[in-house]
Residue frames as qw, qx, qy, qz and C-alpha x, y, z in Angstrom:
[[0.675, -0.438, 0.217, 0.553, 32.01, 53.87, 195.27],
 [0.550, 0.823, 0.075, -0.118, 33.78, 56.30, 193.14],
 [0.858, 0.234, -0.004, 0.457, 36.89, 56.33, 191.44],
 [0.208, -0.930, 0.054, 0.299, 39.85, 59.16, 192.42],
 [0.175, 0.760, -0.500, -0.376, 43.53, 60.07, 191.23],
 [0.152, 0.331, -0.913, -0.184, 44.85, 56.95, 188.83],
 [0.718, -0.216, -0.549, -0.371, 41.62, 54.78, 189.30],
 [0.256, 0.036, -0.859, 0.442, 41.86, 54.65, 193.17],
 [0.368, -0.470, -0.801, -0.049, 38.82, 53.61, 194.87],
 [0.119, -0.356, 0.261, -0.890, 37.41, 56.25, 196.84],
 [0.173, -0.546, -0.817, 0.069, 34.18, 54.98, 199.51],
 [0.178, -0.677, -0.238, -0.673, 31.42, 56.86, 199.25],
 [0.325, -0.454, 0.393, -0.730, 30.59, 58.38, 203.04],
 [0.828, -0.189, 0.026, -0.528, 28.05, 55.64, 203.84],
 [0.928, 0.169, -0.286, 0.166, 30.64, 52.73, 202.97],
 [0.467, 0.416, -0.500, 0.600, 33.10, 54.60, 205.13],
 [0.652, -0.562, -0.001, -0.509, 31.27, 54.09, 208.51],
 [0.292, -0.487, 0.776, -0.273, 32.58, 52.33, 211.37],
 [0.361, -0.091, -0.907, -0.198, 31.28, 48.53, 211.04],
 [0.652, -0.476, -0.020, -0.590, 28.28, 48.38, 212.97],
 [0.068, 0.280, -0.871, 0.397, 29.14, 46.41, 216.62],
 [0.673, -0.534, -0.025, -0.512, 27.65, 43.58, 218.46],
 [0.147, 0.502, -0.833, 0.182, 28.11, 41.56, 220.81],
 [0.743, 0.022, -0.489, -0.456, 27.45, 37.91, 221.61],
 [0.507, -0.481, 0.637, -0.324, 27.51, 35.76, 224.52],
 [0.859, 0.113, 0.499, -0.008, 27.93, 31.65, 223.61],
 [0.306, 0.855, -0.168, -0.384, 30.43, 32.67, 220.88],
 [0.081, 0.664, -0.684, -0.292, 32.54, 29.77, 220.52],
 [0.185, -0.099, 0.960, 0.186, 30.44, 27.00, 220.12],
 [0.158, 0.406, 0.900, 0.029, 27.26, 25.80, 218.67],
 [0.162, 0.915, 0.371, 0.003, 23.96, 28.59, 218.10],
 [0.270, -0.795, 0.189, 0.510, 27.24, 31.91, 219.20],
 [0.252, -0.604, 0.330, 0.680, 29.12, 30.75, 217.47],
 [0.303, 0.524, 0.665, 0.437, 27.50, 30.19, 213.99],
 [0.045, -0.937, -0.321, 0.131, 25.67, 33.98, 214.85],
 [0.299, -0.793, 0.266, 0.460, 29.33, 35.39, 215.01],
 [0.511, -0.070, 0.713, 0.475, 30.12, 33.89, 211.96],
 [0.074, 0.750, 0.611, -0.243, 27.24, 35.27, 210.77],
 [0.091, -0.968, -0.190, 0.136, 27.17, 38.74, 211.40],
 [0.415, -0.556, 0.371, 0.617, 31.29, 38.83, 210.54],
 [0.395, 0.296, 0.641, 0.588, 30.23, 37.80, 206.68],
 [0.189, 0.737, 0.608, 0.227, 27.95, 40.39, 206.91],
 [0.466, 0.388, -0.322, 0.727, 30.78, 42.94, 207.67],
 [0.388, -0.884, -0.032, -0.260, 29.79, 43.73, 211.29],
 [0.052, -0.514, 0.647, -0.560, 32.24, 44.01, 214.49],
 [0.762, -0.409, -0.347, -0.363, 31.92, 41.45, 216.95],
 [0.150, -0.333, 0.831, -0.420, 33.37, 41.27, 220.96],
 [0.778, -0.214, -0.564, -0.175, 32.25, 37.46, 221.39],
 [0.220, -0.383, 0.725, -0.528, 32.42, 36.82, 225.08],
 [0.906, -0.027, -0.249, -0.341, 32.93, 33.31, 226.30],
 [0.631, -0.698, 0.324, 0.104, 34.69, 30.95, 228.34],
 [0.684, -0.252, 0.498, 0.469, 37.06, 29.40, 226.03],
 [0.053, 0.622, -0.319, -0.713, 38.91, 30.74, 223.31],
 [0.888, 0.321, 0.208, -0.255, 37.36, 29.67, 219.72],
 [0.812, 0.003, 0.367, 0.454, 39.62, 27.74, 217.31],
 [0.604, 0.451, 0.306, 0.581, 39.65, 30.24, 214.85],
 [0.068, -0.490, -0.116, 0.861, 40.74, 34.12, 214.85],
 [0.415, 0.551, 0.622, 0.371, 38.62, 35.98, 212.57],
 [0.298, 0.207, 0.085, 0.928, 39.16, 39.51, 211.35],
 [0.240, -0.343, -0.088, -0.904, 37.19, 41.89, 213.17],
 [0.822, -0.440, -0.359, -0.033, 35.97, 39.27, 216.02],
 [0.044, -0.534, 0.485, -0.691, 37.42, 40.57, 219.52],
 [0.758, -0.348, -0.547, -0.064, 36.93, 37.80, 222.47],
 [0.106, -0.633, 0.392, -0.659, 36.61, 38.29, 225.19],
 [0.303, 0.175, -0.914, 0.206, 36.92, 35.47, 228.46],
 [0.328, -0.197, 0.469, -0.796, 34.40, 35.54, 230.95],
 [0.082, -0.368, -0.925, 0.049, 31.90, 33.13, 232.61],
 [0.203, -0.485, -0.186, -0.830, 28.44, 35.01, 232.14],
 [0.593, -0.644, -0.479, -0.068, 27.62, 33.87, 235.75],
 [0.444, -0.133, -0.222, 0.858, 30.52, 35.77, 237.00],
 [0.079, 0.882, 0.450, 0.115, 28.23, 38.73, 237.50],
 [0.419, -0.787, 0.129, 0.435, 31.43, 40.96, 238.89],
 [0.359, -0.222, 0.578, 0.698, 33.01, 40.09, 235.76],
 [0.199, 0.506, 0.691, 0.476, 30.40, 40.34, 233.06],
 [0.001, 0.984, 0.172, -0.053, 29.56, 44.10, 234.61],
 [0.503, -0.523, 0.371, 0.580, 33.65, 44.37, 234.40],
 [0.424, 0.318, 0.687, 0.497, 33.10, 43.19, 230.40],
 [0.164, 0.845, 0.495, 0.118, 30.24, 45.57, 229.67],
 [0.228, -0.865, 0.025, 0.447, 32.00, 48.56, 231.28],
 [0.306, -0.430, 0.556, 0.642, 35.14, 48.13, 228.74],
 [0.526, 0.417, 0.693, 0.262, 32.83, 47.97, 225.76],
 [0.013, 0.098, -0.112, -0.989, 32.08, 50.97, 223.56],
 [0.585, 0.240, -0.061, -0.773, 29.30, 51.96, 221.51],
 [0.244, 0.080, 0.944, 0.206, 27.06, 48.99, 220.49],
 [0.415, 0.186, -0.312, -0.834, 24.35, 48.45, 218.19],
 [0.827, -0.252, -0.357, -0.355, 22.90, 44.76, 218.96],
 [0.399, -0.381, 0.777, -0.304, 23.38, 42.38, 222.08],
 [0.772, 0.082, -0.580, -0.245, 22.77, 38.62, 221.43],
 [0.577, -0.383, 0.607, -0.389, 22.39, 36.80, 224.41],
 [0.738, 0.331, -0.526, -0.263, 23.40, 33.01, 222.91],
 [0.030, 0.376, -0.827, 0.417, 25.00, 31.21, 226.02],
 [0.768, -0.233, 0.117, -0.585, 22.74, 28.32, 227.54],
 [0.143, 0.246, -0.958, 0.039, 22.84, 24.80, 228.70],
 [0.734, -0.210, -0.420, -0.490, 20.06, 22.19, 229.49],
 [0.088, -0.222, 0.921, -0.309, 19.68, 20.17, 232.41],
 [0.699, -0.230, -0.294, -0.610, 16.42, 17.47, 233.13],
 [0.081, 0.006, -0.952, 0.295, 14.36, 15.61, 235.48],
 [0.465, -0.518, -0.628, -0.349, 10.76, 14.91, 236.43],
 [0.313, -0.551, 0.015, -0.773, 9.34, 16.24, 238.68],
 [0.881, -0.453, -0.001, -0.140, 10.20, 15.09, 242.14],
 [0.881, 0.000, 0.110, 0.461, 13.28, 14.52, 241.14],
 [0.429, 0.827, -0.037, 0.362, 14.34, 18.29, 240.20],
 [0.713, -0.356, -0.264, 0.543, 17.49, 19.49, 241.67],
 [0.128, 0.983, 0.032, -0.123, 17.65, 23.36, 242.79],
 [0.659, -0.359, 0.352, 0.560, 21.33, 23.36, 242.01],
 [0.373, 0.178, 0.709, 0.572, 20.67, 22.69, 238.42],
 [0.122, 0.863, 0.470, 0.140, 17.64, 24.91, 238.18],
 [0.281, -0.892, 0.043, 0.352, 19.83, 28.08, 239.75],
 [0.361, -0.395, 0.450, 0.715, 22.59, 27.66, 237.75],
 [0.191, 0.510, 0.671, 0.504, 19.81, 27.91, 234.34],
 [0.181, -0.886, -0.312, 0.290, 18.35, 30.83, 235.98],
 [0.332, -0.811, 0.029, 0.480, 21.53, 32.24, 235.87],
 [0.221, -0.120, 0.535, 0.806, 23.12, 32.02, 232.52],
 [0.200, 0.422, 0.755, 0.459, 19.88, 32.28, 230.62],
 [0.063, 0.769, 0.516, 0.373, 18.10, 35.05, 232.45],
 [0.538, -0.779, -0.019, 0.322, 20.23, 36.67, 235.03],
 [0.401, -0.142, 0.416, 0.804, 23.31, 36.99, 232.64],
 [0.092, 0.609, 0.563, 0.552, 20.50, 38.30, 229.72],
 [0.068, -0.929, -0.360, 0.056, 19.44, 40.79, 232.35],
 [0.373, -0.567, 0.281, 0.679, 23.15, 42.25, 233.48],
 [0.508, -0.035, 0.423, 0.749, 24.17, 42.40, 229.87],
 [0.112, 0.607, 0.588, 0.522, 21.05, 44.58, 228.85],
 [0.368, -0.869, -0.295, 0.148, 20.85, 46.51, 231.98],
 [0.672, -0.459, 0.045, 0.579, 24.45, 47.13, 231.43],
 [0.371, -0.059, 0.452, 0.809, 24.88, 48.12, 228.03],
 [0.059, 0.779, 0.489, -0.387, 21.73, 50.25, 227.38],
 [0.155, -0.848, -0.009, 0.507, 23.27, 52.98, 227.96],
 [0.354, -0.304, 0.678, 0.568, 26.23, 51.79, 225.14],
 [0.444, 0.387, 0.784, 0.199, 23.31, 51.22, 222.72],
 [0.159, -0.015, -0.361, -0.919, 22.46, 53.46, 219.59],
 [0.562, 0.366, 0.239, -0.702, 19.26, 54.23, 218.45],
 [0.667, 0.420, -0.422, -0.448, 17.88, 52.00, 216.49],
 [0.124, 0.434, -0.889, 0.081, 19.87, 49.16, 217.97],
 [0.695, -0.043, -0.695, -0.181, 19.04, 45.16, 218.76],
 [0.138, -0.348, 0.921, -0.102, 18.96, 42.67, 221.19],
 [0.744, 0.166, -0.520, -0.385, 18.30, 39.42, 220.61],
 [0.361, -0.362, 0.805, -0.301, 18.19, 36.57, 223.39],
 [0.486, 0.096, -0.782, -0.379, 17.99, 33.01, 222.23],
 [0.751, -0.166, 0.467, -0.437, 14.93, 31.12, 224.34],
 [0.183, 0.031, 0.982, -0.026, 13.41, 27.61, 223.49],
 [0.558, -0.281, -0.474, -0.621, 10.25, 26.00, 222.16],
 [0.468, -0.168, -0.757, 0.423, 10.50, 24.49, 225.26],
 [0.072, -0.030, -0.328, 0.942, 9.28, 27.61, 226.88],
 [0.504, -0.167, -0.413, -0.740, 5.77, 26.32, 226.18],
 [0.595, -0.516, 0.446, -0.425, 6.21, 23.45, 228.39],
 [0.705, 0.313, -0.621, -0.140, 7.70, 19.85, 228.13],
 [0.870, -0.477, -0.097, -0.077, 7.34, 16.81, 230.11],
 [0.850, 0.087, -0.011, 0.520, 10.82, 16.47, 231.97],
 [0.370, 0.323, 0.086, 0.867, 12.15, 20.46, 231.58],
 [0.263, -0.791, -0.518, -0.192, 10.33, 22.54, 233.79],
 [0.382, -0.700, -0.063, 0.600, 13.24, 24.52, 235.24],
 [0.322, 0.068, 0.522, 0.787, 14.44, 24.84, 231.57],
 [0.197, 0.496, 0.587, 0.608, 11.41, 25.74, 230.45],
 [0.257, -0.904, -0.247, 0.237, 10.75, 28.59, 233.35],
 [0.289, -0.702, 0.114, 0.641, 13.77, 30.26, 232.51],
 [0.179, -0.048, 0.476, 0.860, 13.45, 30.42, 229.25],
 [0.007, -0.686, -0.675, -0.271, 9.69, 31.51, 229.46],
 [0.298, -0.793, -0.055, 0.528, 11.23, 34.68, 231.84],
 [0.374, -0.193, 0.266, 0.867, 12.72, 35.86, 228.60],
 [0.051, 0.464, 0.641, 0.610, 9.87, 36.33, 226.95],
 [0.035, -0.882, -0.432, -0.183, 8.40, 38.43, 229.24],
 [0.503, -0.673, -0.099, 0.533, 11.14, 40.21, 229.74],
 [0.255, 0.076, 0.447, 0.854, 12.04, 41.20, 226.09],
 [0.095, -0.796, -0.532, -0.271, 7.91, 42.07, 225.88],
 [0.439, -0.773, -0.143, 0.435, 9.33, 44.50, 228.90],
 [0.317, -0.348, 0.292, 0.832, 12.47, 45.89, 227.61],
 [0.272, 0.413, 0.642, 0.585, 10.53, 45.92, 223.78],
 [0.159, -0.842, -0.509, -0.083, 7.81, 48.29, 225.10],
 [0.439, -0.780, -0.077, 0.440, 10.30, 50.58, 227.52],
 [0.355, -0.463, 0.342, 0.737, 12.93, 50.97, 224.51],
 [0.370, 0.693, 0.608, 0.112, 10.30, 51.33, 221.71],
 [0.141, 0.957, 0.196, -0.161, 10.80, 55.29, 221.90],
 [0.369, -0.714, 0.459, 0.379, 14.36, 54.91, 220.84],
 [0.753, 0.354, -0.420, -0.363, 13.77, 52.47, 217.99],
 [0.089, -0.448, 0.872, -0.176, 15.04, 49.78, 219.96],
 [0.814, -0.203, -0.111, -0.533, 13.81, 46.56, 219.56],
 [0.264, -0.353, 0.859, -0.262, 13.89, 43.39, 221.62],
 [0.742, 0.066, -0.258, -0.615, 13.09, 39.65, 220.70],
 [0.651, -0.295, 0.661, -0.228, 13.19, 36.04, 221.18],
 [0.553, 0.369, -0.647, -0.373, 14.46, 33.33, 218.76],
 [0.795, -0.195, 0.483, -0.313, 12.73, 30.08, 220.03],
 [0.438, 0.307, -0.824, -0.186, 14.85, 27.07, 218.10],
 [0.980, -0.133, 0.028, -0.146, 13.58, 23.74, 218.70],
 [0.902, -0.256, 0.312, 0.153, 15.56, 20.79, 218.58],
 [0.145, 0.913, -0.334, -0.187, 18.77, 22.53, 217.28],
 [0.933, 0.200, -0.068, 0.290, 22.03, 20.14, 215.51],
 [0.204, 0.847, -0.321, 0.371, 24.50, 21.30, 217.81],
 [0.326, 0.263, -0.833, 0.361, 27.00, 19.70, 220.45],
 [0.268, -0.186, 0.336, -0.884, 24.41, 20.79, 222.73],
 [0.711, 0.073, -0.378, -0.588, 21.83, 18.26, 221.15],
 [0.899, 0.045, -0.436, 0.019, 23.76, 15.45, 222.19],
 [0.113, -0.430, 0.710, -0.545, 25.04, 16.49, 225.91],
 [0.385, -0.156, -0.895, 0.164, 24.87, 13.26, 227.99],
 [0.047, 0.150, 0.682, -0.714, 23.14, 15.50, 231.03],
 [0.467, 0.174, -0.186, -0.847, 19.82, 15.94, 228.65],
 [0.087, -0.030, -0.995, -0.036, 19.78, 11.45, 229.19],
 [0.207, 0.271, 0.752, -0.564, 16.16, 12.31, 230.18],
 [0.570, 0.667, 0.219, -0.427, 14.67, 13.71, 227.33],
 [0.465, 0.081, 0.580, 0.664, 16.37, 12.71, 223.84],
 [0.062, 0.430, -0.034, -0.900, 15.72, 14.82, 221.17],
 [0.640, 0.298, 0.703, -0.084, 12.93, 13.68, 218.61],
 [0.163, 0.134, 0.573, 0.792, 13.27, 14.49, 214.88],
 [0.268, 0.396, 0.182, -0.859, 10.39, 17.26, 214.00],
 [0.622, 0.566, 0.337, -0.424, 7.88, 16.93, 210.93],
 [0.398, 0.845, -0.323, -0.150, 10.31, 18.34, 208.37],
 [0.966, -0.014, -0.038, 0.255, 12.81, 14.71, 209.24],
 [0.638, 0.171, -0.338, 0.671, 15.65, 16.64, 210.47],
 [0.394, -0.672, -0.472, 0.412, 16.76, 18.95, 213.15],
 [0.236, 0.947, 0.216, 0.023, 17.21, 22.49, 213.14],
 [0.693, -0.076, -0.135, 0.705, 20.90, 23.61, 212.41],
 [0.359, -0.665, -0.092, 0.648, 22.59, 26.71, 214.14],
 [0.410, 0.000, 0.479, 0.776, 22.95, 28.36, 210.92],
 [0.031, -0.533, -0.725, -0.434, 19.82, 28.27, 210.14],
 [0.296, -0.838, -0.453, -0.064, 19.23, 30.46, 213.56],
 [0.274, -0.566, 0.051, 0.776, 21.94, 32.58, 212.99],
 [0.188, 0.322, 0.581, 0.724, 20.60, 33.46, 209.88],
 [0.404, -0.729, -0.552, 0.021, 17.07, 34.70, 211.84],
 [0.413, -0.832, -0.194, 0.315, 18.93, 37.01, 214.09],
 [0.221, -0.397, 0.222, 0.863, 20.90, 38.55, 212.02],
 [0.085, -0.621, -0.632, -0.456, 17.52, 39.28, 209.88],
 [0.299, -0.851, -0.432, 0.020, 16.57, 40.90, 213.28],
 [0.394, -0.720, 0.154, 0.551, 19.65, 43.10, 214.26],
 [0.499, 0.165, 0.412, 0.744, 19.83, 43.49, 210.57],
 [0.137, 0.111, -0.111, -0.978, 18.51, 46.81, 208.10],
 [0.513, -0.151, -0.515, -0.669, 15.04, 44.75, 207.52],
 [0.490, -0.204, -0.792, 0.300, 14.64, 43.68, 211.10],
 [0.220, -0.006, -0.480, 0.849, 13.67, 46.87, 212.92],
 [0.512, -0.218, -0.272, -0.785, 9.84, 46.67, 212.37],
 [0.706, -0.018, -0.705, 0.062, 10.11, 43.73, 214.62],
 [0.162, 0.239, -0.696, 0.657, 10.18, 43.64, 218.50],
 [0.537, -0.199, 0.402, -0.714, 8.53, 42.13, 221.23],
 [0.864, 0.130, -0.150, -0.463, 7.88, 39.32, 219.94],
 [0.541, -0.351, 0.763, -0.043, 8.90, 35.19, 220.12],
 [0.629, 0.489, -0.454, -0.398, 10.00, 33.80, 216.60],
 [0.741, -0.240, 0.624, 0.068, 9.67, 29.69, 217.58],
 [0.571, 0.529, -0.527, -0.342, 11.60, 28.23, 214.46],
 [0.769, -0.232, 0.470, -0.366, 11.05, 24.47, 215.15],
 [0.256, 0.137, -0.830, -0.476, 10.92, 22.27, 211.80],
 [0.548, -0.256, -0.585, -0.541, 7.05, 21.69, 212.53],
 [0.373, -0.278, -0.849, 0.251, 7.35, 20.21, 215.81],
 [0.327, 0.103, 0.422, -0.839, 4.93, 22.96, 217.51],
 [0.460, -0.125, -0.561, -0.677, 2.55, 21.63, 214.60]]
């Protein structure tokens, strides 16, 4: 920064860039919104899209409403976006049962926020994306397999080869594309009654993993020391793959 007439502050070019934009899906509670929180300290732009508005307003955070299974709406969303530099795909929900017992209801609607929304919002905005630019879709360790989760864990094993896809196709752009696999995560999410089938089990490391901790991760990846990355599934667990 240099200094101009009477000791006013001048920004050098580089400091006088737009904020760099993304945008996040799951934005007002739990993994989203910790990521948006995130990525605002680190002075980016962020259009959070979610269904309910979050408690706080924060300067340079733009929400936007929308159920990401609305596909009519979430290609409405994308369209009104500008230029972007990362996607975060953070929306998800858990359902369980054993086998015999699965219901396709519950599997379709996981299908659809976790890898059907994750496709629209990448298929959409592409085009919106700089060079150089992110996404980032939050899977599971689960996506290895777990007694009890087998629709969960199919749709969140479709991300992984689908970022390996996108990682490979947008490679000549610098684009990269990844997967943050959290275990057992300390969010509302941890302790939804419809998950009564599997509890969650403390990892190695005697606690669980908090949402901070994996918004910290992805903004590493969608950050200036992240872009040597892509393709790739970062499981951050506290030990329990051990």
């Amino acid at each position: 920064m240099m200094s101009g007439e009477a000791g006013a502050p001048i920004m050098t070019e580089q400091k006088a860039r737009t904020a760099r934009h993304a945008v996040v899906t799951g934005a007002s509670s739990g993994i989203g919104q910790a990521i948006v929180a995130r990525l605002l300290d680190e002075g980016w732009r962020v259009t959070g899209i979610c269904r309910r508005q979050p408690e706080q307003a924060r300067e340079r955070l733009d929400i936007v409403l929308a159920d990401v299974t609305d596909e009519a709406r979430l290609v409405e969303v994308c369209k009104a976006i500008g230029e972007v530099d990362a996607v975060i795909h953070a929306a998800g929900f858990m359902r369980t049962a054993p086998l015999g017992e699965l219901s396709h209801d519950d599997g379709a609607a996981m299908w659809q926020v976790h890898v059907r929304a994750a496709e629209v919002l990448a298929n959409q905005l592409v085009h919106r994306m700089r060079d150089g630019g992110r996404i980032v879709l939050v899977g599971s360790r689960t996506a290895n397999g777990a007694p009890n989760r087998s629709q969960y864990a199919a749709t969140k094993a479709a991300l992984v080869g689908m970022v390996r896809s996108w990682a490979a196709e947008l490679a000549p752009r610098g684009i990269t594309a990844n997967v943050i696999a959290p275990g057992a995560t300390d969010t509302p999410f941890l302790r939804d009654p419809a998950r009564a089938h599997t509890p969650p089990k403390l990892p190695p490391l005697g606690r669980f993993v908090t949402a901070e901790e994996v918004a910290a991760l992805a903004a590493f990846l969608v950050g200036d020391h992240g872009g040597a990355i892509t393709g790739q599934q970062i499981v951050m667990c506290g030990g329990a793959s051990l």
